[in-house]
MIDREN-266879 format. One record per atom (N, C-alpha, C, CB): residue in three letters; z, x negated, y negated. Coordinates in steps of 0.2 Angstrom, whole numbers, plus 5000, padded with zeros to 4 digits. Each point is the difference from the previous one (the first is absolute). Glycine has a CB too. Layout:
BEGIN
ALAZXY...
END
This chain:
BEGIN
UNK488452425194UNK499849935000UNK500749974998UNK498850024997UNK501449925004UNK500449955001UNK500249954991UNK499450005015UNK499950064983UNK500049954991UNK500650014997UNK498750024996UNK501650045003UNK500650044996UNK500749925001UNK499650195004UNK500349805002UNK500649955004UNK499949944999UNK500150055009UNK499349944989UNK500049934996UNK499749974995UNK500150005008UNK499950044985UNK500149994994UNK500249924997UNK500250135000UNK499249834998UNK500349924999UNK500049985005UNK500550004993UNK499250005013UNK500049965006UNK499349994999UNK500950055008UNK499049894998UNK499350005003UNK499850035008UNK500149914992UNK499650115006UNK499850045008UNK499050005001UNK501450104999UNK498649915006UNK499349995004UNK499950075003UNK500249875003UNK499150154995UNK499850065003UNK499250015000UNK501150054997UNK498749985010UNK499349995004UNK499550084998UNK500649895012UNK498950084987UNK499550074997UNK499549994997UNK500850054998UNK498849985000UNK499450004995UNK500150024993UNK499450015010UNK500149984985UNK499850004992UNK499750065004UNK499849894991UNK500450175004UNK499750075001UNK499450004998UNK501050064999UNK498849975003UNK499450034996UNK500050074998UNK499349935005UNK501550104994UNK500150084996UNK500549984997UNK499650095008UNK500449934986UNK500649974994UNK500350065000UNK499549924992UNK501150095010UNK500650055000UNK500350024993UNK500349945011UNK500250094986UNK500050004994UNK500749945001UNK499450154996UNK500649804999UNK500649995000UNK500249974993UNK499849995012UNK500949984987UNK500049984993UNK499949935001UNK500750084994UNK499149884999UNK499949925000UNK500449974996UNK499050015001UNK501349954998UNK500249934997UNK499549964996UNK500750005009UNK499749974987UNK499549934997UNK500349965002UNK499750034991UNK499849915014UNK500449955003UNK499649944996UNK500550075012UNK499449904984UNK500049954996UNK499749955006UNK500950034990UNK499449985013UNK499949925007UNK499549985005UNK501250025000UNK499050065001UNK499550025005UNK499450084998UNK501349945011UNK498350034984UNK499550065000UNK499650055002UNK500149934997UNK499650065011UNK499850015004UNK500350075004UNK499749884998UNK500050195001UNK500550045003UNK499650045005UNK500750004989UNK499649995017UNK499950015006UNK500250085003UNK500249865000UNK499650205003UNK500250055006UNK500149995006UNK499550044995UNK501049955009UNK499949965004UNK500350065006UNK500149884992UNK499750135014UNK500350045006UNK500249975007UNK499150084995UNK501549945006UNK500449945004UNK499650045005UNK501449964995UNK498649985010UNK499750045009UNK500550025001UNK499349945005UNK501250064996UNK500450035004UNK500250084997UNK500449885004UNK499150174991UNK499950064998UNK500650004993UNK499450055015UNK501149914985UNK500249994993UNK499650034995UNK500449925003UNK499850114991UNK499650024992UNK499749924998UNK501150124995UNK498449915002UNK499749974995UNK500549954995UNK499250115002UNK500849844998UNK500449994995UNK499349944996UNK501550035008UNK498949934986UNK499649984995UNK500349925002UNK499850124990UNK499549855006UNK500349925001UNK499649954995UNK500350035012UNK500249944984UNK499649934995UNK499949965003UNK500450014989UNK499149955009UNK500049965005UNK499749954991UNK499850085018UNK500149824985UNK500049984995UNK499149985000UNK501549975000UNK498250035004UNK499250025001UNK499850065005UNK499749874998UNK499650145004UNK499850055002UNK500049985008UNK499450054988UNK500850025016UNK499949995006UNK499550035004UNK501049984999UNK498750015006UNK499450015001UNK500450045008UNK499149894992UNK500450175010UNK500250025005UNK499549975006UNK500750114993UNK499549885013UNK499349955002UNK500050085008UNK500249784997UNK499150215004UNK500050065008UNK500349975007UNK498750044997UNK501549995004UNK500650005008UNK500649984998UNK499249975009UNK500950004985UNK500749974999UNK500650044994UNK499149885002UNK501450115001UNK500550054996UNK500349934995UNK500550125011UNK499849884984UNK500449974994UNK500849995002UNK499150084991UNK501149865010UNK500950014998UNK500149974994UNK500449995012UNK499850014985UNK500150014994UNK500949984999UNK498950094998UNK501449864997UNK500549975001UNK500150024990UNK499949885014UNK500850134987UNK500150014992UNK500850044998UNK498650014998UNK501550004996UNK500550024998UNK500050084999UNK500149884995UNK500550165006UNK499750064997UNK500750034997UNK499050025008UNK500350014985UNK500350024996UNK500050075000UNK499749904995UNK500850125001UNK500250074999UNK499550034991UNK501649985007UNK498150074994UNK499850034995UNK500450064997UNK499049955004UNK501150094991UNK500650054999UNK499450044995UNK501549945002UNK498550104997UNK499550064994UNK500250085002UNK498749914999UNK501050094995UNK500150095001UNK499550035002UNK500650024992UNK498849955012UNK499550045004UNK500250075007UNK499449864996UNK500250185004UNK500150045004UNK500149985007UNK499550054993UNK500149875007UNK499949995006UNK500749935001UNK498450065001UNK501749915007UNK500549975002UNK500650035003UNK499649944992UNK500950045009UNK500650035000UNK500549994998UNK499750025005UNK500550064995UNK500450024994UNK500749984999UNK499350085000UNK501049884996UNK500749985001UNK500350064997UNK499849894999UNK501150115001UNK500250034998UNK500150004992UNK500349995011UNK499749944986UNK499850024994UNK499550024997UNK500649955000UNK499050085001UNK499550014998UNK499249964999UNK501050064997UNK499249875005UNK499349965000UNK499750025009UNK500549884990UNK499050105008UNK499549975006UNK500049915003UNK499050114994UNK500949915012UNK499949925001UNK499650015006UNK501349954994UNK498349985006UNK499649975003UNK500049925002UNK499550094994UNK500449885011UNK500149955001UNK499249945003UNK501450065001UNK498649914993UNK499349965002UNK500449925001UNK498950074993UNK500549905008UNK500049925005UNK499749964994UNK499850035015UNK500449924983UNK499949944998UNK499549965004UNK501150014994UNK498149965005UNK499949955007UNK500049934999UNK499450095005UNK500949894999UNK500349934999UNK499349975006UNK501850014997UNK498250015007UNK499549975005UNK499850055005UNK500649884999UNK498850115004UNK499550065003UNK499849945008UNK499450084985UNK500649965021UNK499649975006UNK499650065000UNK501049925007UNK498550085000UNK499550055005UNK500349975005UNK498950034995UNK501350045007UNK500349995007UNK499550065003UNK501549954998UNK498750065007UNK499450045008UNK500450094999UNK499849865013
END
């Protein structure tokens, strides 16, 4: 996925709220409460997403989702593995949500 490339950016990506919670690590995001599973359509990993209320997933419709993303770093098993020895993960900040087809 394209997240690693843009750390502090905003970027846009289309998919649904899972309904299977992967193992991942979390943040505390003060701002945005709301924590989301989210699965890109285009078969991308699972990735995570705050968002600042709750989103609703509606039938026939996929999610684009607009926001910042952030890097997470821990010593969990899971992510990948840097050379120094952390993990890293990257989730999405959501600034604003459409349904598109």
């Amino acid at each position: 996925m394209f997240l690693k490339e843009n750390i502090n950016q905003n970027i846009s990506i289309v998919g649904k709220i899972s309904d299977i919670m992967w193992q991942h690590m979390i943040a505390y995001e003060p701002d945005y409460p709301e924590i989301f599973y989210f699965d890109p359509k285009n078969g991308d990993n699972q990735i995570v997403l705050y968002a600042k209320t709750k989103i609703e997933n509606k039938p026939q419709k996929y999610l684009k989702v607009f926001g910042k993303v952030k890097e997470i770093k821990g010593t969990s098993q899971k992510g990948q593995k840097i050379d120094d020895g952390d993990y890293r993960e990257y989730h999405l900040l959501v600034n604003r949500y459409e349904y598109v087809d």
